[in-house]
N, C-alpha and C positions, 0 to 999 in steps of 0.2 A: 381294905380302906387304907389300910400304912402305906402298901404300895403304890395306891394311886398319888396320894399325900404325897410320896417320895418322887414320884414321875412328876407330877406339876412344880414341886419344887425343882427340879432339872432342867423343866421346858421353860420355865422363869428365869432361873439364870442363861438359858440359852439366848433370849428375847430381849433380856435387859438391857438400856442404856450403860456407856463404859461406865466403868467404877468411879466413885468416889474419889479413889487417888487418881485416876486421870484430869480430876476438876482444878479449876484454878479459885479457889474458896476466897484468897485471899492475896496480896502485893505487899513490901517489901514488908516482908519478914521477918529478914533476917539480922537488919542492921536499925530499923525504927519501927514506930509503932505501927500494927499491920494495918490495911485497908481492907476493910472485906468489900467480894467481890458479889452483885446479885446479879443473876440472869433474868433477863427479856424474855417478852413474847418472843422474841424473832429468834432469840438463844444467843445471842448475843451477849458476853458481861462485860459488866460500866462497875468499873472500881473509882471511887472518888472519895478526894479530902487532904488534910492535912499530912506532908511528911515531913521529913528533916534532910536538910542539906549540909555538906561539908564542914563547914563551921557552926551549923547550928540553927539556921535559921530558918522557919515555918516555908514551906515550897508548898504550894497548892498546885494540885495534879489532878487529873483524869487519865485513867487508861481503860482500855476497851479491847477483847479477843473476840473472833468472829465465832459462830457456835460450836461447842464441843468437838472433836475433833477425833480418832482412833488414836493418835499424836499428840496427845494436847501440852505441847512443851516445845519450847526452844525456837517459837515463831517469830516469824522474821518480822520488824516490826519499822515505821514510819513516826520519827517526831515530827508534827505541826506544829509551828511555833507563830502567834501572834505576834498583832504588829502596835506601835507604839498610843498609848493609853490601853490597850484593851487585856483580856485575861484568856485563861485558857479555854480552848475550845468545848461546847456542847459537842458530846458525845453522840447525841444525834443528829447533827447538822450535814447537811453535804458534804464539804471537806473531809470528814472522819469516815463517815457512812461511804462514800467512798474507797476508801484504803481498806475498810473490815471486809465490805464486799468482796474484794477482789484478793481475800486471803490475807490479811496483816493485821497484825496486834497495831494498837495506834496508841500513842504515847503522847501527851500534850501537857504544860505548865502554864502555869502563871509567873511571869516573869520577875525575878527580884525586883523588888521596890514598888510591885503593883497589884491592885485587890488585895486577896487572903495572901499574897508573899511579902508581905511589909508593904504594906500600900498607906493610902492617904490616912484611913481608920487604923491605920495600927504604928504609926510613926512614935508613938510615945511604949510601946509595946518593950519588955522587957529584952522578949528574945530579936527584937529589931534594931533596937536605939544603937547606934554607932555604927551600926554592920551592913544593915537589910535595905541601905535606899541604894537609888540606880545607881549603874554603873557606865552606862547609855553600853552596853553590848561588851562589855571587857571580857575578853579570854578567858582571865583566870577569875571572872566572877561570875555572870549571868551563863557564859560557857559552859564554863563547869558546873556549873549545877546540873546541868541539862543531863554532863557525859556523868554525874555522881548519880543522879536520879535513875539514867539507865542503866548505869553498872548493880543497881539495886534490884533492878526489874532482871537483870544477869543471874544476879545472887539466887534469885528465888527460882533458877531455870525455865521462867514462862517467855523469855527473850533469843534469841540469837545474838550472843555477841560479835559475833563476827556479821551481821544482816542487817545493818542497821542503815534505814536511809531518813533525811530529815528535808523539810520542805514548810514554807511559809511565806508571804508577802512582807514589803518594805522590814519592819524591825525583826519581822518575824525571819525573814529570808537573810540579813544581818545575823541572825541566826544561825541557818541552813548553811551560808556559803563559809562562815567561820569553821563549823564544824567538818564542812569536808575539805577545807585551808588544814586543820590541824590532824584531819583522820585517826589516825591512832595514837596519839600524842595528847597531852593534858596542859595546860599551862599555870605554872600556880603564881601566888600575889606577883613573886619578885621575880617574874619575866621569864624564870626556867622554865625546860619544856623533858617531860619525863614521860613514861609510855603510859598509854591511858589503860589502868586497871581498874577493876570493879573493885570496892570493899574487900573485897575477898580474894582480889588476886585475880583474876580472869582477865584475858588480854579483850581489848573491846576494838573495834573498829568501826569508822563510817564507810558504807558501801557505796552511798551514791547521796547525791544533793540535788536536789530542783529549787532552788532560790527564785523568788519572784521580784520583779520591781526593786530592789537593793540595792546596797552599796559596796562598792569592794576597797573604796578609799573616803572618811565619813567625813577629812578636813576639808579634801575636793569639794566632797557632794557639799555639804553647808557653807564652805568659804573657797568654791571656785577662783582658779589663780591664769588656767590655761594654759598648763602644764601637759594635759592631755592631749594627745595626738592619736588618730588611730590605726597607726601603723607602727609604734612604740613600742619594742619589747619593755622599755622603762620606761615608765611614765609614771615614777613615782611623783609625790607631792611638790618636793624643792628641786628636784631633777634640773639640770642647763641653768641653774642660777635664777629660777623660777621665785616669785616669794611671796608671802602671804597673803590670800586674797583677798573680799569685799565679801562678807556674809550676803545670803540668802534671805534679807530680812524677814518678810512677811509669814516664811516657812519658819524661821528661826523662832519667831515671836510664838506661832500656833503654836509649833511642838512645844516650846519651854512652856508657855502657860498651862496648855494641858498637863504636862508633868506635875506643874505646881500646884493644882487644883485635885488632880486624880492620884499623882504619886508621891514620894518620899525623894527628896533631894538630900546630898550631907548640905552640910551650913557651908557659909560662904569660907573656902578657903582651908576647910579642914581636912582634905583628904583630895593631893594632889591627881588620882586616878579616877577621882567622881566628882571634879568641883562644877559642876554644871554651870551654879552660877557665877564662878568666875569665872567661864566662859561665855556665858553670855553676857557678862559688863562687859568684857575683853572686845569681845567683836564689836557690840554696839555702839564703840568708839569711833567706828570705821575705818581707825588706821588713817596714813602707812603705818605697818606693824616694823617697818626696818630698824634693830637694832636693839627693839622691844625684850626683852629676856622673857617674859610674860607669854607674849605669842611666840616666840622657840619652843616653851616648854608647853604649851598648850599642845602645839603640832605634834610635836615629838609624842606624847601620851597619845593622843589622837591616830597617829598612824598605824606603833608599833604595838597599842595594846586591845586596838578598838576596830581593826581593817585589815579585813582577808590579804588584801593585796601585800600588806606587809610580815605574813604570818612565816616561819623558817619556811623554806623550801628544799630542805636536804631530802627530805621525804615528799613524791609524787602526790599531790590533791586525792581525794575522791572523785569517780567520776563523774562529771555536774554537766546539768542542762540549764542555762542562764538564760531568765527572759527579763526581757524591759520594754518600756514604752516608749515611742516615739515622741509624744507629747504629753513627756512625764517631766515637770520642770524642779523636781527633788532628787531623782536620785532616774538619769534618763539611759541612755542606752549604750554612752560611752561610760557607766558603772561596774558593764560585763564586758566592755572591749579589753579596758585596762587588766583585769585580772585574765583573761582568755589569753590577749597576748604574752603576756609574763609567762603564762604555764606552757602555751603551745613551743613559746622560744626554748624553754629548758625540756622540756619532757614533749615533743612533737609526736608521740604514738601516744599520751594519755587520752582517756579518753575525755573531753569535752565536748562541749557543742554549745550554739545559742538558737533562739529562737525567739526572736521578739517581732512583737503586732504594737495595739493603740491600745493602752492599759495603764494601770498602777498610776500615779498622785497629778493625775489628767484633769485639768481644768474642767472640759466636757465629764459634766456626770454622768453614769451609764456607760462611758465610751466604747466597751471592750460588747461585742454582739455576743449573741448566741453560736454563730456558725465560729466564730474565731477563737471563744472560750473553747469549745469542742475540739478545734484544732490544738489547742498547746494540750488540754488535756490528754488527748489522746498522746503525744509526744512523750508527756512525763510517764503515764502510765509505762511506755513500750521502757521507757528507759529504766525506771526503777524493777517492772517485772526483770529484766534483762541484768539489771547489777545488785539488786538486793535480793530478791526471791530466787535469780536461776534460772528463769525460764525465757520461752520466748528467744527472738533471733537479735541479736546488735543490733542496736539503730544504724540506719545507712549514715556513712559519712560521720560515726562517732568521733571519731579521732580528725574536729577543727571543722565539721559540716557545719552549714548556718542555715537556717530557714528564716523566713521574715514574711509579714502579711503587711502589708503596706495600709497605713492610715488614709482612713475615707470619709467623707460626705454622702449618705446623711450615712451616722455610726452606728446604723441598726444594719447597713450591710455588712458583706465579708469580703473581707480587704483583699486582695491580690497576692498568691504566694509567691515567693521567690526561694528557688533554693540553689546553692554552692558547696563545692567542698570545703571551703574559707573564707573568713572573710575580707581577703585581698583578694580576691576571684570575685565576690560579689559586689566591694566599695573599690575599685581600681582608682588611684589616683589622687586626689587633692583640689582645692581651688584653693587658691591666693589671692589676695586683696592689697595691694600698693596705692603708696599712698609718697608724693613728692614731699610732701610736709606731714607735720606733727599735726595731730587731728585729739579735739578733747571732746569726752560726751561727758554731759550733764546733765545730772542726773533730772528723772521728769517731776512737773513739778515745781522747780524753778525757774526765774525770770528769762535764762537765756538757756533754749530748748534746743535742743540737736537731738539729727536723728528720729526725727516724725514725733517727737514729746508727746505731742496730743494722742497721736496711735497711740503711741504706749501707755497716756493714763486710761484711756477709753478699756483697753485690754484687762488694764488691772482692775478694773470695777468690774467687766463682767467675771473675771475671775475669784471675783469677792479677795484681792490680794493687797 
C-alpha cells in the first residue's frame, strides 16, 4: 500500500499543472498595493483595480495574461489606450481578446482625470484635488503614468521591459504615438527628458506603436493655421512665419463639454500646462491672435509638451505604423504625414510606414467596413508580431512604405488598395490655386456667403456640426 501511495504520488506530480510559482497570483507588488489576479474559463487572468501612480494619484488599470504558460514571465505586452471621455478597456472586448490571443500580456488605463483616475466623481477626492485633472495628453503627466504603470508590471517580472508595444484610437493613439516619439526616454513636469526606468531601476523601452486616427501636432489638429504641407520635412506649427489659426469650433465645443461633464479640469488659469479652460476662452474669441502673449503661450505648451511631432529627436522613434482617415475632419491624414516626414528626413532607414482607409472622427457613421478593418488589422498584427514579440518576417516596405484604401460609396464596400514605397511615390506633386486678387470667405451663415454657404450649412447639419 505505501508504495503504491508513493507511485501515485509521483504519477501526480508528473501530470500536474506548472507550479504555483510559475502563476501570476497578483500585479504590482512591489511598489503599491497589489491586485490580485483571477483565472477564466478560457485560463486567461484579468487583474483589475486601483493602483498608484508617480505622484500619488489613484490610476485605474486592467491587465490580462493569456493562459499559463511553461514561461509564465517576462511577456511581451501591448498598452491599449482609450480615446477622449472614455476609460480603460474591458478585458473582454475585442481589442484586448485580440492581443491575449495572439500571445501578449495586455495592459490598459484609465486615463488621468477620467472615471476611477480622478474623474468627474472624484474631483473633490483627497488624493485628486490639485493634481488628478487632465492634462489633454502631456508627457510628463498622462505619459508617464502609463511608462510608471508599466515599469511596475517590469518590477513584478510578468512584463518585458524591453517588448513593449502600445496602440489606441484618437486620444487613445495621442497616447501610442507619444510613447514611441519618447521610446525610452521619460519626461518629467519641467520639460527634462531622463531614460525611462522602472521603480526599480530597469531600463524600459517602447518597441513598436500602431497609433489610430491621431494627432502628431494637437494646435494644428484644433486650431488649423496651413502650415502643413505634405512634402515638408518641417511643418511644424509657426514654421515660414505661419500664425495662429481659427479653432475647430463645433469639435472644440463637443470635446471641452464632455470633459466638463465626464472629467476634472484644473480651474480657470491655475496650472499653465492643463488650463483647458483658458484655452478654450482664448480660441473662442476667434482672433487674430497676432501679438496676443496669451496665444504664444498657449501654442508653445501645446506643441512642446502635448505633440509627438515636437518630442526631442536625438533618439530614433519606435517603429510605428500610422493610420487616418480620409474623411476624418479632427485629426485627418496629414496628422501622420507631418510626423512621417520629420522622422523619414532624419533617420530614412527607421522603421515607419502608414496606412490609411475611411475611418476615425468620420461624419459617415459606420464608415470603416468589414473587409477594410480586416485590412489594417492584419497590418498592425504583422507589425507588432515583427517588432515586439520577434517573430514573423518585416513588413514589406517598413522603412517609408505606404498603403492606402481609398474612400467609397456606399461604405459597406472595400475600398481600393494602393500601395508605395513612400509617400512621394504614391501623392507626386501638388495643385495650386491662384488667384489675381485678394479673395475673403465668410464664414456660413452670414449675410454675405462665399464659397457655396448653403453647401456648407446643409453639410453641417447632416453632420450634426
Amino acid at each position: 500500500m505505501r508504495r503504491k501511495l508513493a507511485l501515485a504520488v509521483v504519477v501526480a506530480g508528473l501530470i500536474a499543472t506548472p507550479s504555483a510559482d510559475a502563476a501570476i497570483p497578483q500585479v504590482f507588488t512591489k511598489t503599491a498595493t497589489p491586485l490580485n489576479c483571477s483565472v477564466q474559463t478560457s485560463g486567461q487572468r484579468f487583474c483589475s483595480g486601483a493602483t498608484t501612480s508617480w505622484d500619488g494619484i489613484p490610476l485605474d488599470v486592467n491587465v490580462a495574461f493569456p493562459p499559463e504558460a511553461s514561461s509564465d514571465a517576462n511577456w511581451p505586452v501591448i498598452g491599449i489606450y482609450h480615446g477622449w471621455g472614455g476609460s480603460k478597456l474591458s478585458l473582454t472586448g475585442a481589442d484586448v481578446q485580440r492581443a491575449l490571443t495572439r500571445g501578449y500580456a495586455v495592459f490598459t488605463m484609465t486615463d488621468r482625470g477620467w472615471g476611477n483616475s480622478c474623474g468627474a466623481a472624484m474631483r473633490t477626492n483627497p488624493l485628486c484635488v490639485g493634481k488628478g485633472y487632465i492634462h489633454l495628453m502631456h508627457n510628463g503627466y498622462e505619459v508617464r503614468d502609463a511608462q510608471y504603470a508599466l515599469g511596475q508590471l517590469a518590477d513584478d517580472g510578468v512584463i518585458d521591459p524591453q517588448r513593449i508595444g502600445a496602440t489606441g484610437g484618437s486620444y487613445g493613439g495621442g497616447m501610442a504615438i507619444a510613447l514611441g516619439a519618447l521610446r525610452n526616454r521619460t519626461q518629467l513636469t519641467d520639460g527634462s527628458l531622463v531614460p525611462w526606468t522602472s521603480p526599480l531601476g530597469k531600463p524600459m523601452r517602447i518597441a513598436a506603436t500602431v497609433p489610430e486616427f491621431t494627432w502628431s501636432d494637437i494646435a494644428y489638429a484644433l486650431t488649423p493655421n496651413g502650415s502643413n504641407l505634405d512634402y515638408l520635412a518641417n511643418a511644424s506649427y509657426l514654421s515660414g512665419g505661419h500664425r495662429v489659426g481659427v479653432q475647430k469650433q463645433n469639435w472644440n465645443n463637443s470635446l471641452y463639454l464632455a470633459g466638463a461633464a465626464l472629467g476634472y479640469y484644473a480651474p480657470l488659469g491655475s496650472d499653465a500646462s492643463a488650463d483647458i479652460m483658458g484655452w478654450k476662452a482664448l480660441t473662442d474669441t476667434g482672433g487674430p491672435f497676432d501679438g496676443n502673449p496669451a496665444a504664444s503661450a498657449m501654442v508653445s505648451e501645446l506643441t512642446v509638451n502635448h505633440s509627438a511631432y515636437y518630442v526631442d529627436d536625438s533618439v530614433a522613434p519606435a517603429p510605428a505604423l500610422l493610420a487616418n482617415g480620409w474623411n476624418d475632419d479632427l485629426f485627418p491624414v496629414d496628422e501622420s504625414l507631418r510626423y512621417y516626414n520629420k522622422v523619414r528626413a532624419k533617420y530614412p532607414e527607421a522603421p515607419i510606414s502608414m496606412f490609411h482607409l475611411d475611418f476615425g472622427h468620420n461624419p459617415r457613421a459606420g464608415a470603416i467596413s468589414t473587409a477594410d478593418r480586416a485590412a489594417l488589422t492584419a497590418a498592425e498584427n504583422g507589425w507588432l508580431d515583427y517588432y515586439v514579440k520577434g517573430v514573423g518576417s518585416e513588413p514589406a516596405d517598413a522603412r517609408g512604405g505606404v498603403d492606402i484604401l481609398t474612400s467609397k460609396c456606399p461604405v459597406s464596400g472595400a475600398g481600393t488598395r494602393f500601395h508605395a514605397a513612400s509617400w512621394a511615390l504614391l501623392a507626386p506633386g501638388e495643385v495650386r490655386i491662384d488667384g489675381a486678387a485678394a479673395q475673403t470667405i465668410v464664414a456660413p451663415g452670414t449675410a454675405d456667403r462665399a464659397l457655396g454657404g448653403e453647401d456648407v450649412d446643409a453639410a453641417a447639419r447632416v453632420r450634426g456640426l
